[in-house]
DRENLORO-629764 format. One record per residue: residue in one letter; y, x, z of N, C-alpha, C, O in turn. Coordinates in steps of 0.05 Angstrom, whole numbers, padded with zeros to 5 digits, always signed. Layout:
BEGIN
aYXZYXZYXZYXZ;...
***
This chain:
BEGIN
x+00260-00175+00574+00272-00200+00564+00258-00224+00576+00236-00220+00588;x+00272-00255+00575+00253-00269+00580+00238-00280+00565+00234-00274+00542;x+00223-00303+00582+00207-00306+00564+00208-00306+00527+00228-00294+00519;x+00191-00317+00505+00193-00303+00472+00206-00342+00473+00197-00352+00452;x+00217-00358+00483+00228-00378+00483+00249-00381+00468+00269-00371+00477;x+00253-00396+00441+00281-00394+00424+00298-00405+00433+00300-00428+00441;x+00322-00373+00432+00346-00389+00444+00361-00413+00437+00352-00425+00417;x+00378-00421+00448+00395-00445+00436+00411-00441+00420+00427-00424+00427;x+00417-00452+00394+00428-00437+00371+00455-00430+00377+00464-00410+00366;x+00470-00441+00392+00496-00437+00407+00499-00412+00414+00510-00395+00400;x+00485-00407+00444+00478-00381+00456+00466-00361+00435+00474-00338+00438;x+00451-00364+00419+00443-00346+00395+00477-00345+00382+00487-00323+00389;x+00487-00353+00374+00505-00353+00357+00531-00337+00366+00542-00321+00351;x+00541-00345+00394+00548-00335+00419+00547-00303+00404+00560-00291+00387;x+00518-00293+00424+00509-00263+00428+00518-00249+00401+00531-00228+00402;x+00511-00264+00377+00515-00249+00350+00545-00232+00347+00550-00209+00342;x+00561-00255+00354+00588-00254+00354+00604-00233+00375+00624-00220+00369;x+00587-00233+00404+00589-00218+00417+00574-00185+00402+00582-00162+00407;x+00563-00188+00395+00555-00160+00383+00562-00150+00367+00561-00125+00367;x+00572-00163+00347+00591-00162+00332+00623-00145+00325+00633-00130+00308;x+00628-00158+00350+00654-00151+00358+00653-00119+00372+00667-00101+00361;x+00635-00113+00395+00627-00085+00401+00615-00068+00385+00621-00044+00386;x+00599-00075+00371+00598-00058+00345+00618-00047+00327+00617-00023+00322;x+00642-00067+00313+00660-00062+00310+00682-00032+00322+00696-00014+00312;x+00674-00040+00345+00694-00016+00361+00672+00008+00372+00676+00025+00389;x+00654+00005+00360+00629+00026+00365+00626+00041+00386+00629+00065+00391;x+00616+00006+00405+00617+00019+00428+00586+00011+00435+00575-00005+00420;x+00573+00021+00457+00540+00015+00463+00542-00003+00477+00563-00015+00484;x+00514-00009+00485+00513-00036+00507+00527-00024+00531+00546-00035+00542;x+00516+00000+00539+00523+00005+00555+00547+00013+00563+00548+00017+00587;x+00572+00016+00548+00596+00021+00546+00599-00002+00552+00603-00007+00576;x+00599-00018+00535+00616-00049+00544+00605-00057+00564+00617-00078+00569;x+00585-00054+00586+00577-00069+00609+00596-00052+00628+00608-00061+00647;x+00596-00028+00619+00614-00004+00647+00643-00018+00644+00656-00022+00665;x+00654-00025+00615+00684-00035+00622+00687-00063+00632+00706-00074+00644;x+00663-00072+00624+00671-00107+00635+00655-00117+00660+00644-00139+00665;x+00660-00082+00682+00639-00095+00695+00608-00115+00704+00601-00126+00724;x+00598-00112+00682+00569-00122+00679+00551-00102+00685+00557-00080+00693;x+00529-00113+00679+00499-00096+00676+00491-00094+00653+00487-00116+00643;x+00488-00076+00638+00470-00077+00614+00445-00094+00606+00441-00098+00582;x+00430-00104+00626+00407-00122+00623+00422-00159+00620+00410-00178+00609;x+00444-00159+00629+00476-00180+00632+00481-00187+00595+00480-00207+00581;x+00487-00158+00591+00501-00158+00563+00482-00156+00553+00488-00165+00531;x+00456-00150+00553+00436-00154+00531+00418-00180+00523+00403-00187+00505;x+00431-00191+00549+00422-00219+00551+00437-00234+00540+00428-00254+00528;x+00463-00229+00540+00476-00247+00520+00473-00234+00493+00465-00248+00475;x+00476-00214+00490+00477-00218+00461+00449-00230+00447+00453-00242+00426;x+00422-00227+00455+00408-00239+00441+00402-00265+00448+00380-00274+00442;x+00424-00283+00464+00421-00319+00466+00409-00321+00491+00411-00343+00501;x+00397-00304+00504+00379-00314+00528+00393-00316+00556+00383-00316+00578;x+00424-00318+00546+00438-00318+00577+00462-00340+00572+00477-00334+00554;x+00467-00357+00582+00499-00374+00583+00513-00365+00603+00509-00370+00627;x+00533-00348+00593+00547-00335+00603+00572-00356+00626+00579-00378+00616;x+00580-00351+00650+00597-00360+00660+00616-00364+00643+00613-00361+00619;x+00650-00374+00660+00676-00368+00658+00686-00330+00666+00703-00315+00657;x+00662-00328+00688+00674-00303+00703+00659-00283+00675+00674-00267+00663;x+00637-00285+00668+00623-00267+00652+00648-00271+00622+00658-00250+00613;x+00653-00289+00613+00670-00293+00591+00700-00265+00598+00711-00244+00591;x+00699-00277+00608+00725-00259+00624+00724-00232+00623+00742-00219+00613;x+00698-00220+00637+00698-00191+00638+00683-00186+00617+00683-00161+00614;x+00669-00197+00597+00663-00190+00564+00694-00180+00547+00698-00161+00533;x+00712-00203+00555+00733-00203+00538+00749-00172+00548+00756-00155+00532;x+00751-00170+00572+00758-00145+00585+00748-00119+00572+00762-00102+00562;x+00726-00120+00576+00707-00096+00565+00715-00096+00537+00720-00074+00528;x+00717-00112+00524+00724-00116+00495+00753-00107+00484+00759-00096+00463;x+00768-00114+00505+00803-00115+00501+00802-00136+00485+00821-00133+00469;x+00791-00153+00480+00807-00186+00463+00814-00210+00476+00795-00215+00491;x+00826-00221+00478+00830-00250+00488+00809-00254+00485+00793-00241+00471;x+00803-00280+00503+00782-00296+00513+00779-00307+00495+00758-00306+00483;x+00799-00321+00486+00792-00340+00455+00780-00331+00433+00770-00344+00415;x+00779-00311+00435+00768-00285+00416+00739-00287+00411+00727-00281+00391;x+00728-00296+00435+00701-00294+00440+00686-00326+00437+00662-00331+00439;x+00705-00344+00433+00701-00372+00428+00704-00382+00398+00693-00402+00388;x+00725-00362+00383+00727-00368+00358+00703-00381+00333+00705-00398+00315;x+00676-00362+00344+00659-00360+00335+00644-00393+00321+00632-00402+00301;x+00653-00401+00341+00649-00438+00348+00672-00463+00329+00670-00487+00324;x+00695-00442+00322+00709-00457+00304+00699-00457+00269+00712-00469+00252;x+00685-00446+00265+00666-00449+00240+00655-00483+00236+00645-00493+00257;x+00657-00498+00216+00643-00519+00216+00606-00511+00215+00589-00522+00229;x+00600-00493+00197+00570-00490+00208+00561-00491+00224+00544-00508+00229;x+00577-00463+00251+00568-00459+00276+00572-00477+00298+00557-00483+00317;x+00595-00485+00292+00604-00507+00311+00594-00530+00320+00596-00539+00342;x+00579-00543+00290+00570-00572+00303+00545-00576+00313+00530-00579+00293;x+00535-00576+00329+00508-00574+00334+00505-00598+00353+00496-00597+00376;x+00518-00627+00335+00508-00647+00347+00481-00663+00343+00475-00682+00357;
***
């Protein structure tokens, strides 16, 4: 991992949601990195906040996942999660 640096509550919030969702369909890290084309060290990075994922990484998460992209942004329409002005 990198450094013990707290993620940004965003990207923390992000990963949760992303793990979330693959858990759901009980699949491993490593399952969802083989379908969405990633690396496992990729997807483990996002899920615990320490990675801001591209457009292209959004993309092949959602892939690996089978959900729309929006699927993976929802997370952010929460007034809690969302405002972090």
């Amino acid at each position: 991992m990198p450094p013990s640096k707290q993620p940004d509550p965003r990207l923390h919030a992000f990963g949760m949601h992303v793990r979330r969702l693959r858990e759901a369909q009980k699949l491993t890290v490593e399952e969802l990195a083989e379908k969405g084309g990633m690396s496992f060290r990729g997807v483990l990075y996002i899920e615990h906040g320490h990675r801001n994922p591209s457009l292209t990484t959004l993309l092949n998460l959602a892939r690996g996942l089978k959900v729309p992209p929006s699927a993976l942004l929802e997370v952010f329409d929460a007034p809690a999660v969302g405002n972090f002005e």
